[in-house]
N, C-alpha and C positions, 0 to 999 in steps of 0.2 A: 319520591319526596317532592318533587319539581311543581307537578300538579296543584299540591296543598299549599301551594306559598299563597296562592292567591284567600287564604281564611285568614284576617290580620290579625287573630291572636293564637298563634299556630306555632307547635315548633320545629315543623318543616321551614315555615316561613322565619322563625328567627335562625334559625339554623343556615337556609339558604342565604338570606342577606349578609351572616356574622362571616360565611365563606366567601361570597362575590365581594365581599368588600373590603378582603383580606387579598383577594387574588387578583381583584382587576387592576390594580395598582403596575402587579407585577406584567401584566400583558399590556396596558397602557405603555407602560416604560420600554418595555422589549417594543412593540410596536414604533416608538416613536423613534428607537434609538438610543439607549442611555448611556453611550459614549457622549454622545455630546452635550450633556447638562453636568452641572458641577454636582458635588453632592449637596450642599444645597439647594439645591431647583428638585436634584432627588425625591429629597426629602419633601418637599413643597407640594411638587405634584403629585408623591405618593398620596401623602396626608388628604389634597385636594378630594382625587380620586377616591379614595378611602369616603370621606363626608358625603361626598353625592351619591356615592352606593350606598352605603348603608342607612342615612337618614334619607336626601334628596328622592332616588329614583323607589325605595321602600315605600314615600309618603306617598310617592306620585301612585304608584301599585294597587294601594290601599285605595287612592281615592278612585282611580279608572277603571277599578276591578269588582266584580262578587262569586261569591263561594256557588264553584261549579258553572262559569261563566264560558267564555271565551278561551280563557286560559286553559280548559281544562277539557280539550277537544283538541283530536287528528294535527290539523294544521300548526298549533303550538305546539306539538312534540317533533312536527316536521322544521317549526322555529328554533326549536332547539337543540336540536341535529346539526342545522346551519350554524349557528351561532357557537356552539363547542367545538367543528372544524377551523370556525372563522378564529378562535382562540388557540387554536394547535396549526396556522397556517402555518409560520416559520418550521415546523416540524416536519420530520419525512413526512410520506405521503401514506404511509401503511399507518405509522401514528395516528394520522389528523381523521383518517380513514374509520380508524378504529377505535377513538374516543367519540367521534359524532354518530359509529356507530352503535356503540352506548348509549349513549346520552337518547338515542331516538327511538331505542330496543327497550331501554330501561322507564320513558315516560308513557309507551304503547302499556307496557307490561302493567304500569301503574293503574292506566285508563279501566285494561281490562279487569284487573282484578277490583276494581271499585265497582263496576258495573255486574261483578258476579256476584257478589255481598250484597248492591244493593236490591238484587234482586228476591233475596230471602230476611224475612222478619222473621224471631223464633219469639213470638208473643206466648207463652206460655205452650200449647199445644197445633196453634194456626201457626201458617207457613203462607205469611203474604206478600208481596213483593213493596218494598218502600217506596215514599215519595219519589226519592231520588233514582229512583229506578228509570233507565236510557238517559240521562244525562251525559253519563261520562263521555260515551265515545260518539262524540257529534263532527262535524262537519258546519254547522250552522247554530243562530243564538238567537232568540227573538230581536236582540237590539241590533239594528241594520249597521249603528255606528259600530261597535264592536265586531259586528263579521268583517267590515269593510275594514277597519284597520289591522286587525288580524290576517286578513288576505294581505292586504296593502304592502303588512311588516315581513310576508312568508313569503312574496315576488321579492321585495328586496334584499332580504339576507340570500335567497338562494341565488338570488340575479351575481353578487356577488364569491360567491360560492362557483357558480362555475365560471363568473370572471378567471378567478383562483386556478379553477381547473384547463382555464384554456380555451373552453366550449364555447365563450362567447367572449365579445371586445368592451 
C-alpha cells in the first residue's frame, strides 16, 4: 500500500494519511513524554499533530511527489523500514526489529509484484509489456532533486537508526 500513496487520488493514499494521522499523535506524545503535559496540551498537540499529518505533510506529498517517482523505489522502502523502527524505538528490540522488518519486506514485496504485472498487457490476444514497465524497482529518478533528497532522507533516518542501535554516536 505504502508505494501507492504517492497517486493523490488513491485509496492507499487516503488510507495511509487517515492512519498516520490517527497514530502519529500517539508516538509524538510517547516520544515527548506525556507525563508532563496536562490533558489539555494533550489534547492540543494531539489535535495539532493530527492537522499536519493528515492535511499539512498529505498537501506537501501531493505537491513534491508523482505517480511511480521516487517514492516508489529501493531506497524509500529502505525509508520505511527506518522510519517504522524509529516509531517502535521505545519498544523491545525484537519488536522494533520486527515491525521495520515488515514494513521493508512488505514495500519490497509491493515493488515487485507491480513490476511483474507491469510487465504483461492481456490486449485481447498480444502479450506486451506496459509503459510502466522497470519503473517500480529503481534505485535512481530522472529528477536529480528527487534522487538527492531521497538519498539525503535514507542517510538520515538510518544515521539515526543505528544512533538507536549504538553503532554510531
Amino acid at each position: 500500500m505504502l508505494p501507492d500513496i504517492d497517486s493523490p487520488n488513491s485509496r492507499p493514499n487516503d488510507m495511509a494519511f487517515g492512519l498516520a494521522s490517527v497514530l502519529s499523535p500517539v508516538f509524538v506524545l510517547q516520544g515527548m513524554g506525556i507525563n508532563r503535559f496536562t490533558s489539555s496540551q494533550i489534547i492540543l498537540i494531539a489535535l495539532g499533530v493530527y492537522v499536519v499529518v493528515r492535511y499539512g505533510i498529505r498537501r506537501l506529498m501531493q505537491e513534491c511527489s508523482v505517480h511511480r517517482g521516487m517514492f516508489h523505489s529501493i531506497p524509500a522502502a529502505i525509508i520505511w523500514g527506518a522510519l517504522v523502527y524509529q516509531a517502535f524505538r521505545l519498544s523491545p528490540a525484537l519488536i522494533k526489529n520486527a515491525a521495520a522488518a515488515s514494513a521493508l519486506v512488505g514495500f519490497i514485496t509491493h515493488l515487485i509484484i507491480d513490476e511483474v504485472f507491469s510487465f504483461v498487457t492481456f490486449d485481447g490476444m498480444r502479450i506486451a509489456p506496459k509503459k510502466s514497465f522497470g519503473t517500480a524497482l529503481k534505485f535512481f529518478s530522472p529528477s536529480i532533486l528527487a534522487t538527492t533528497t531521497t538519498y539525503t532522507l535514507m542517510v538520515i533516518v538510518l544515521y539515526a537508526c543505528f544512533r538507536d542501535m549504538r553503532i554510531v554516536r
